[in-house]
N, C-alpha and C positions, 0 to 999 in steps of 0.2 A: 622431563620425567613422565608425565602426563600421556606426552603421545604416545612416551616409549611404550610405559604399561596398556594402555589403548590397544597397542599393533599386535604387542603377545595376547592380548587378549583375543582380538579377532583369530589369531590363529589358532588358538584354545576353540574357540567354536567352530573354528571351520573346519577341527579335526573329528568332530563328530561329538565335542563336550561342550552340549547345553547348557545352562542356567536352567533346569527345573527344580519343580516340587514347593522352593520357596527361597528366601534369603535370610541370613542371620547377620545379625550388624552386635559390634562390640565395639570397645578402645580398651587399649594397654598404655599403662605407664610408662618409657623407655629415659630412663638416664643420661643425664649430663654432667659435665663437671660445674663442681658451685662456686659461685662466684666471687670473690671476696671484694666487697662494695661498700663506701662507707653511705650514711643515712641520704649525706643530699645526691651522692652518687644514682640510688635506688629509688629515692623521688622525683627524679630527671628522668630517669627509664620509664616509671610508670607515666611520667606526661608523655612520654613519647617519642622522644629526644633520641636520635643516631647515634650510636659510637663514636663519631668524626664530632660530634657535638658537645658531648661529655668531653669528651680524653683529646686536648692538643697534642700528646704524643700519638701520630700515625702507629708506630710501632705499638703501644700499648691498647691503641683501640682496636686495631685486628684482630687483639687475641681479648676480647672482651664481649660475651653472648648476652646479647641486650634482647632478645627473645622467649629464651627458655622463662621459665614460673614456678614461683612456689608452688604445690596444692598441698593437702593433705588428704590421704587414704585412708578411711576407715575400715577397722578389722573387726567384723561383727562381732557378738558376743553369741557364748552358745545358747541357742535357746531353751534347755533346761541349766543353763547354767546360775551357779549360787545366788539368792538373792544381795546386791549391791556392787555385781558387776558390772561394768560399764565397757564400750565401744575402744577400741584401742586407736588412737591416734597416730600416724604415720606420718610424718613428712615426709615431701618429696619433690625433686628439683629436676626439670627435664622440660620432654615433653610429652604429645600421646600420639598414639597412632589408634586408629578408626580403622574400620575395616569392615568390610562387608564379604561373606561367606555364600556360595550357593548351598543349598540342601541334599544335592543330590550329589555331587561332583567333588564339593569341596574345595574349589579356587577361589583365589580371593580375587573378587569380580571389582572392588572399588576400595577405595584409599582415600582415607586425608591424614594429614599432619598438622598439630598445634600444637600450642604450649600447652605446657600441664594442667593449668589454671581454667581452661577452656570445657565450660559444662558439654557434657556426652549428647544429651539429648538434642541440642542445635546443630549438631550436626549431621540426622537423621535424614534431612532432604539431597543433600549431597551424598551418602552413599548409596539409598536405596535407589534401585533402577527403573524405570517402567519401559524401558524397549526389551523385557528379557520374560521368558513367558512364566517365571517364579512371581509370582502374586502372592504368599504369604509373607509376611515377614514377623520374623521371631526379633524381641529384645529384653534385655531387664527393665526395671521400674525409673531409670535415670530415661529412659527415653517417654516416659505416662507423660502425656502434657494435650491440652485440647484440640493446641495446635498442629502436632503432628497427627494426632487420629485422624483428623478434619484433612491432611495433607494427605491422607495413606486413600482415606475414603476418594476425596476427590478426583485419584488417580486409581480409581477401580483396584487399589490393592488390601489385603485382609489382613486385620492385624491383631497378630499372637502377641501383644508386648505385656509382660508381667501385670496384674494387677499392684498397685501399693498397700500398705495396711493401712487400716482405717487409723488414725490419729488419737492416741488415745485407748485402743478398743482391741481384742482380739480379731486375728484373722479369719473371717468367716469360714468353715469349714469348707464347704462348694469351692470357694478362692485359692484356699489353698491347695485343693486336689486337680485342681485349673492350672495353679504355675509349677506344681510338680512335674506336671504332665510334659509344659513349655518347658522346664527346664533341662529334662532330658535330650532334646531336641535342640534346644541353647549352648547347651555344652558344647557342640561339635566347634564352635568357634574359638574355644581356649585352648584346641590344636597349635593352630600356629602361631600363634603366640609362645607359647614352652618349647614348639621347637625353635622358633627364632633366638629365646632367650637362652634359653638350656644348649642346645646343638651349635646354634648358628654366634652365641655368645652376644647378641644387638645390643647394643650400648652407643650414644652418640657422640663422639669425641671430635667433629667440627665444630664451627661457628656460625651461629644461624639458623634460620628456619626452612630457607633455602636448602640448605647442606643437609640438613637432616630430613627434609624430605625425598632426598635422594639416597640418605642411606637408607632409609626406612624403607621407599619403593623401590630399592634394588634386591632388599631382604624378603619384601614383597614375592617379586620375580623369582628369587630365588625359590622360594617357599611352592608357588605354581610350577618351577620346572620339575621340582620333586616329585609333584600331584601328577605331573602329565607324564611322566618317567611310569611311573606306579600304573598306571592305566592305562599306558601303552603297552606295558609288562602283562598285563592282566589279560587284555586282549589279545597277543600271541598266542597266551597261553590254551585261549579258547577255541584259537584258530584250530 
């Protein structure tokens, strides 16, 4: 899947659509079906243990996703909202797709797939690019950590990623009119995502991490052929 997305890619640039301006990196939650596991069933999977390990029955372990993850989604609360409101707790069983967006163009230049449970922020180094001449990069606060800044800098790239709030403290005015700014420009990544889910209906109904990185990067692809559709449109029209 890797090389496939790699090949369209090159041919996205060689049709004359750069990677400028900068890059935007997000992940989405995408669905699986949930497991029905009893306790020691579910602490074999977390040590780590195979399908073929758990289940003597071949037939019953194929159809058993020892991959996907619980996490949970928080649903912020509003910020003038009543005093003694609290954060909304989500569960959710899947896993995530990562993505990396250009600024200019709008294709999604890089990809990974994990389980659910897999924090956003470590995965920063595997989507952002340095062979592409976008040197900004835009992200939310799940990616603030010293070690990615110190990764971005080290690779001569510049980085827009949200400040956090101070712990405890209001958000410093300045800060806030800082990730206002970034977040207009962060938005454009929650494009493909709503069309994949909303249009394209992405949902993962294989087994595996495997499987589902290949649904994921074919919804991918699909998502770029639109974008290059769209921009080949644009350009006739200019002609």
């Amino acid at each position: 899947m890797d090389d496939l997305f790699a090949a369209f890619g090159r041919q996205i640039m060689a049709s004359g659509y750069q990677a400028a301006h900068g890059q935007v990196v997000d992940a989405s939650l995408i669905s699986a079906p949930k497991q029905r596991l009893t306790q020691s069933e579910k602490a074999r999977i977390k040590a780590g243990k195979s399908a073929s390990d758990i289940w003597d029955n071949p037939n019953k372990a194929s159809q058993k996703d020892t991959s996907a993850r619980w996490t949970i989604k928080y649903s912020k609360k509003k910020e003038h909202a009543p005093k003694g409101c609290v954060d909304i707790a989500i569960p959710h069983y899947g896993y995530k797709s990562h993505i990396m967006i250009d600024k200019s163009r709008r294709f999604i230049r890089s990809f990974k797939v994990t389980d659910a449970g897999c924090h956003d922020g470590a995965q920063l180094e595997d989507l952002v690019r340095t062979d592409i001449p976008a040197k900004g990069v835009w992200a939310d606060t799940a990616y603030k950590s010293n070690r990615n800044e110190a990764w971005l800098s080290r690779h001569g790239l510049v980085s827009h990623i949200h400040c956090k709030k101070p712990r405890g403290q209001p958000m410093p005015t300045h800060v806030k009119r800082a990730n206002s700014a970034r977040s207009r420009i962060r938005a454009i990544v929650e494009h493909p995502f709503a069309d994949q889910k909303h249009r394209m209906g992405l949902k993962v109904r294989t087994i595996g991490l495997a499987r589902a990185t290949i649904k994921i990067g074919m919804a991918n692809m699909a998502y770029n052929l639109q974008r290059l559709i769209y921009h080949e449109t644009q350009r006739m029209k200019c002609a």
